[in-house]
N, C-alpha and C positions, 0 to 999 in steps of 0.2 A: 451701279451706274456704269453704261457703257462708253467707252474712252475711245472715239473714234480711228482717233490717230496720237501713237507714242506722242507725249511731251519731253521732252531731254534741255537741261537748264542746268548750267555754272551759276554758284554763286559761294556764299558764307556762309558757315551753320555753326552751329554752337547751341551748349546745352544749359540753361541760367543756370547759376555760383559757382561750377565747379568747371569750367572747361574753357578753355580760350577760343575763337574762331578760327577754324581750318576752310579750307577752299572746298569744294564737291559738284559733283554733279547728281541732283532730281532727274532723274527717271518713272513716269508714271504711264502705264500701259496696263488691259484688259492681263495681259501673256504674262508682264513682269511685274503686277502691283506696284506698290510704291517702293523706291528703291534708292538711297542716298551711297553714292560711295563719296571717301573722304579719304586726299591722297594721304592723309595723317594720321594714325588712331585718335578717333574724337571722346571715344569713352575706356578711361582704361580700367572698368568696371572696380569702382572705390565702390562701391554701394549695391555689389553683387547684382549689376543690372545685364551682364553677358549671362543668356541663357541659351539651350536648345528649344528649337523651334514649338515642342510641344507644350512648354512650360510657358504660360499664358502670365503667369508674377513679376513682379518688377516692370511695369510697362513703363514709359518713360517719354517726355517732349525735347524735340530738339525745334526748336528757332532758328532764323535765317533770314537773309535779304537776296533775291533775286532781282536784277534790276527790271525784269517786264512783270515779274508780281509782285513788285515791295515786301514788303515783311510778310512771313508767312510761319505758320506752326505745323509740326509735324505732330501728328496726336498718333498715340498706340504706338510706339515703337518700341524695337528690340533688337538687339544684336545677337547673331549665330554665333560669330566666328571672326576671326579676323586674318585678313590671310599676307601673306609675304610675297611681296614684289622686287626682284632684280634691279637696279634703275644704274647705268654705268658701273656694274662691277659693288653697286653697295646693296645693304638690303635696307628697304622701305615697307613702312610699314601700314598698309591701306585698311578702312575698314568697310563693311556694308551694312548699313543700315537699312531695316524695312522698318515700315509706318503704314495706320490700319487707315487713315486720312491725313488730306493739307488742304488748309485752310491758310488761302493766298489773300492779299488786299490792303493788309493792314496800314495805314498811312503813316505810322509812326512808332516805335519801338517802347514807348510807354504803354501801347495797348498789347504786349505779348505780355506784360510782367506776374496777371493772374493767369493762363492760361486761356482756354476757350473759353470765349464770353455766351451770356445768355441771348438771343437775337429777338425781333419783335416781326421780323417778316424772311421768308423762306420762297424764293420765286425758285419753281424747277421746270424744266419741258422734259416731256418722252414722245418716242418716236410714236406720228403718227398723229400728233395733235393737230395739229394744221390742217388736215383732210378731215378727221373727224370733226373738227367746230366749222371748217369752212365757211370764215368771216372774212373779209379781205376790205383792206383800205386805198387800190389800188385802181385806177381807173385807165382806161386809152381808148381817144378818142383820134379819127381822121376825119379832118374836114372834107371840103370839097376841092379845096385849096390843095390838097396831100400833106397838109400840115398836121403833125401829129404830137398832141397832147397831150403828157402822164402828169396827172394828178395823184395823189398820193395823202394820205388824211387815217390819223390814228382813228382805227375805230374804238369805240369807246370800251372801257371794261363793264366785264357781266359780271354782277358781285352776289354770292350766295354766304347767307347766314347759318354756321353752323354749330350743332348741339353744345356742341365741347367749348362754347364761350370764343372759337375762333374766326376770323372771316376767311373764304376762297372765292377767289378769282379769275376769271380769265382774261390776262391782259396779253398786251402786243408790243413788241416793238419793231421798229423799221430803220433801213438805213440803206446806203449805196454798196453794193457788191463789187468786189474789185474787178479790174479789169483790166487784161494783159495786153490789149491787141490797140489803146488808145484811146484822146478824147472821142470818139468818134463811136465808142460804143458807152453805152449805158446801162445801169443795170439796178434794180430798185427791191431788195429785200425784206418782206416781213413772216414775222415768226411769235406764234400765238407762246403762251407759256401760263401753268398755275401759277398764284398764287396765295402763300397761307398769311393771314395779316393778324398779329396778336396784341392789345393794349398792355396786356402784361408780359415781360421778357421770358421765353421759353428756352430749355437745353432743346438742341439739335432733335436730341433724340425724339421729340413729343411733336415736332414736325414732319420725321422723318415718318414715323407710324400713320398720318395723314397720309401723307404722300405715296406710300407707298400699296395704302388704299385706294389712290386714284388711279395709280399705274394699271392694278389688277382688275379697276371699271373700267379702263380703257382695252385690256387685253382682252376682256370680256365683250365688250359692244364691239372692237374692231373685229376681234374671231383670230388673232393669234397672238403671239408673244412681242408682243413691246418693251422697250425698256428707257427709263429715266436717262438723260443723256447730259442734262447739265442741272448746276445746283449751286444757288448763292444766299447771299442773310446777308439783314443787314440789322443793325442794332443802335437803340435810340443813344445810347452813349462813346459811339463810336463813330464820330464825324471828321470829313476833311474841310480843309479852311479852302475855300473859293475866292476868298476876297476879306475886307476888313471888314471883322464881325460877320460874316456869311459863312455858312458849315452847310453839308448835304450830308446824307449817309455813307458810309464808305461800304462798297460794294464790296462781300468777303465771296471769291472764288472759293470752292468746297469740291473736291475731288475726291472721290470714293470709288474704286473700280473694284469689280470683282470678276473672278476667274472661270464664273458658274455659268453655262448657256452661250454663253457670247458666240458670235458668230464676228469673222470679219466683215462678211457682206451689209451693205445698206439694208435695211428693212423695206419690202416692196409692199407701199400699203393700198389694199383696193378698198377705194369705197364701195362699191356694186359688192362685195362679201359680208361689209360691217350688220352686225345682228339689229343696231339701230346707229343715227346718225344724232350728233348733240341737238339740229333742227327740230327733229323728230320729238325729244324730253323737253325743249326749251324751258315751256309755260312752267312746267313742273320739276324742271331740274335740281332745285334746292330740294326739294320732298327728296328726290327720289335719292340724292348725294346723302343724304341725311339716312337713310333707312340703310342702303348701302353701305355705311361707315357704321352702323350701329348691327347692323348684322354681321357684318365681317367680325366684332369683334364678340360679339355674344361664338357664332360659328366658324371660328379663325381656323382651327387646324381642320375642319370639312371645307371651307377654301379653299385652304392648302391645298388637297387632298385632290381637288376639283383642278384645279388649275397646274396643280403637279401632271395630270393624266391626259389634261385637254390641250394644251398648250405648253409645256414644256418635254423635252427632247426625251423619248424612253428609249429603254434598250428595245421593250418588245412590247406584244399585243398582250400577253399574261400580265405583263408589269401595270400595263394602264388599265385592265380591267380590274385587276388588286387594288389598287385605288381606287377609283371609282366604287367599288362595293365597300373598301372600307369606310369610305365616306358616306355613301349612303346609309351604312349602319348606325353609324355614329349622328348624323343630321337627323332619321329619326327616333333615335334615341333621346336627345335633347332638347326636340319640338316638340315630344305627343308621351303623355307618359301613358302611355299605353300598357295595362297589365294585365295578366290572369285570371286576379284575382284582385280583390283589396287587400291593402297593407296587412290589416289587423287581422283578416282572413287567412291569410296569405301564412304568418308568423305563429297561428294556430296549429295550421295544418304542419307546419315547418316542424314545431314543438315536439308533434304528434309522432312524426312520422320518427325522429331523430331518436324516441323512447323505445321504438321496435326495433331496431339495431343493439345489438349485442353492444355492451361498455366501448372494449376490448377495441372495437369498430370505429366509435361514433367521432374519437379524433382525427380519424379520414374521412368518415364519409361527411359529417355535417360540413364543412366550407363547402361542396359541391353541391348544397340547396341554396348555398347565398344570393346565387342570381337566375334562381329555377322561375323566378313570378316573373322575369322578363321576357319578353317575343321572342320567339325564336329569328333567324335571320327568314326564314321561310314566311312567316307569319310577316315581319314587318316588308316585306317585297310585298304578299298580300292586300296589306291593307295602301300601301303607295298606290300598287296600279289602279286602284279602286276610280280614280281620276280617268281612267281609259274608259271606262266603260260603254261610253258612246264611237269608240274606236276599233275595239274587237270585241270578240264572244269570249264567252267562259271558257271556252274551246281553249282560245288561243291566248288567253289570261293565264290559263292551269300550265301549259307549254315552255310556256316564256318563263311562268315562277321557276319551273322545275329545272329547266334550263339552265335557269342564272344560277339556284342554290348548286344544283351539281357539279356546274364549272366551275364554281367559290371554292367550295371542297375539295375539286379532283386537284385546286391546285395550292392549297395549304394544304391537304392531307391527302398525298398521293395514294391512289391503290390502283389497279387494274379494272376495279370494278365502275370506282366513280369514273375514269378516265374513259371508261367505255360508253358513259354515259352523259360527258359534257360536251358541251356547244365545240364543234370544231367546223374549221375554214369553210369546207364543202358543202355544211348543209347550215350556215348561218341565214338563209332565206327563208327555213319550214316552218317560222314563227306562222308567217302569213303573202303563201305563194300569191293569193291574187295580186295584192299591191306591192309584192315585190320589196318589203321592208326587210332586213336583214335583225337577225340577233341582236347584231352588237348597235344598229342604228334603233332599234327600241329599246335597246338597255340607255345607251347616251341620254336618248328624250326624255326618259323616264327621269330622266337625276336633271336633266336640264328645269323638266316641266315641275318636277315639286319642290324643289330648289330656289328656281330664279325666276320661275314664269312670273311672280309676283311683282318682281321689278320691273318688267314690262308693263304692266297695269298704275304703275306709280303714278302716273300722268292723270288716271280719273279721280 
């Protein structure tokens, strides 16, 4: 989750049974994670919960009232160290608490006493949704009078049914934007956002695995890296009183920053770059959400692998090519059992060969037929490009293969010789000088088109 701007907040913390409340200040930033100091020691570790940072045991909650986020829980924490402070000539004794989330909102202090509850809805936004759905409820109108008009009207939500027994959403909310300079200006805000809607109560965690599925359709259709920027739940047994006998939900703020990719800068989203626009999926959005979520998770670390090279930050051009080919090995490894031989063929010949080897041998050599009936990396680039073939000749089929397996090699298994013979800068073009297509811009398509081309077609 990206924290746009540090939060820094006084209030009361305190750990249930064993701790009395001390004063502190929340700290939550991208830079600083979550971060409590407390001008008192709050844990004076009875129950061996002061660790070093790598020692992941004893994680522990601390609780709290901030008076603009109510009660709120501090999930994951632990303590480094506690350090000593000067204060007029005496020594005081401060402590620093991290925490892995806070989970703000709580109405009343009867809801901290099990911990993190189970929730029944998960509303998140990331950057860039608002261009990509481009829905607006938002109208201006000038007469002829010069009289000018804003109407304003929620548009409705878009609701999709999905596999996993959950519903998703996309709703909206709207409101007035502040404004510094007087009644005299106006200003009228709305802002799309998911959400996940479950009749049975869910852990965080089973939301957040959705969700974090969507982030990666959105980085995917916009064409760069987005990321989740706010995150709340609510849950059906956690309500505020509004009135006599009236309760609503109580909205639980959820902050979760982390330290990986972030950038200070705004995200600059163009729509004229996005691979496709939500207009464009409407009719068949739910199909394609659906297939989407179901392949990600059958192909989760070739995702990874995908979106590690294409959109997130590399040191170099070797680094995102090693990805990308590991991923591609591995995606068709898992789609196509593509082999040499048949099993029982295969396990014959295996037998056979393992008996002409001297005794003395055969407990080195046999593990190295284990995975002899699989494609080689040669072979399964091979049979992928097979999909071009309305694209280039064998010519330039043979080129590309040889290409791509020698720079795989030259750079897991350096020599002089492969290194002489892989893809470099200068001549990433001799794939196919006519149309001017480069090495690396037909390896990308290549993983793009057998990959995901499929999701683009989701909509027939």
């Amino acid at each position: 989750m990206k924290i746009k701007e540090e939060i820094k907040k006084t209030g009361t913390f305190w750990i249930p049974s064993f701790a009395e409340p001390v004063s502190g200040v929340l700290s939550i930033s991208n830079e600083r994670a979550i971060e409590l100091e407390v001008a008192q020691s709050l844990v004076h570790d009875p129950a061996n919960i002061v660790r070093p940072l790598t020692n992941l045991d004893n994680e522990f909650q601390v609780i709290g009232h901030i008076q603009e986020f109510g009660f709120l829980i501090l999930d994951g924490c632990y303590v480094s160290n506690s350090e000593l402070q000067f204060n007029l000539g005496q020594i005081q004794t401060s402590q620093k608490i991290w925490a892995t989330r806070v989970f703000t909102g709580f109405p009343h202090p009867k809801y901290l006493q099990n911990g993190i509850p189970s929730f029944n809805t998960f509303k998140f936004s990331v950057e860039g949704i608002d261009e990509w759905v481009w829905i607006h409820g938002i109208d201006q109108k000038i007469d002829e009078e010069q009289t000018i008009t804003i109407s304003c009207k929620y548009p409705e939500n878009i609701p999709f049914d999905l596999n996993n027994g959950m519903q998703l959403e996309i709703t909206f909310d709207m409101g007035n934007t502040e404004s510094l300079q007087g009644p005299w200006e106006l200003g009228v805000r709305q802002k799309a956002y998911f959400k996940l809607i479950s009749d049975d109560a869910q852990e965080l965690e089973a939301f957040l695995s959705i969700a974090h599925k969507i982030v990666d359709l959105l980085c995917f259709t916009i064409n760069q890296t987005v990321f989740l920027d706010s995150m709340s739940a609510t849950s059906n047994g956690l309500n505020h009183t509004i009135g006599e006998g009236v309760t609503k939900p109580a909205k639980i703020d959820i902050y979760h920053p982390s330290v990986f990719y972030y950038s200070r800068n705004e995200s600059k989203i163009d729509r004229n770059q996005m691979l496709f626009r939500f207009s464009d999926i409407q009719d068949g959005a739910e199909k394609m959400i659906n297939k989407w979520i179901d392949s990600y998770e059958q192909y989760e670390h070739v995702f990874n692998l995908y979106f590690q090279a294409q959109l997130r930050p590399q040191p170099s051009l070797e680094v995102i090519f090693l990805s990308l080919a590991q991923g591609l090995e591995a995606y068709h490894r898992e789609s196509c059992d593509n082999k040499y031989m048949e099993d029982d063929e295969f396990k014959t010949l295996r037998q056979k060969v393992i008996k002409e080897v001297p005794k003395k041998d055969r407990k080195w050599f046999a593990p190295r037929l284990n995975h002899a009936n699989e494609l080689s990396l040669r072979d399964r680039i091979r049979k992928m490009v097979e999909v071009f073939n309305n694209f280039f000749g064998e010519e330039e089929k043979a080129l590309f293969i040889k290409l791509f397996v020698d720079t795989r090699n030259s750079l897991t298994h350096p020599s002089s010789d492969l290194e002489s013979r892989a893809a470099k800068e200068e001549n990433l073009d001799i794939v196919d000088p006519e149309n001017k297509f480069t090495f690396f811009e037909i390896y990308v398509s290549l993983y793009d088109y057998d990959l995901f081309n499929r999701f683009a077609q989701m909509r027939a």
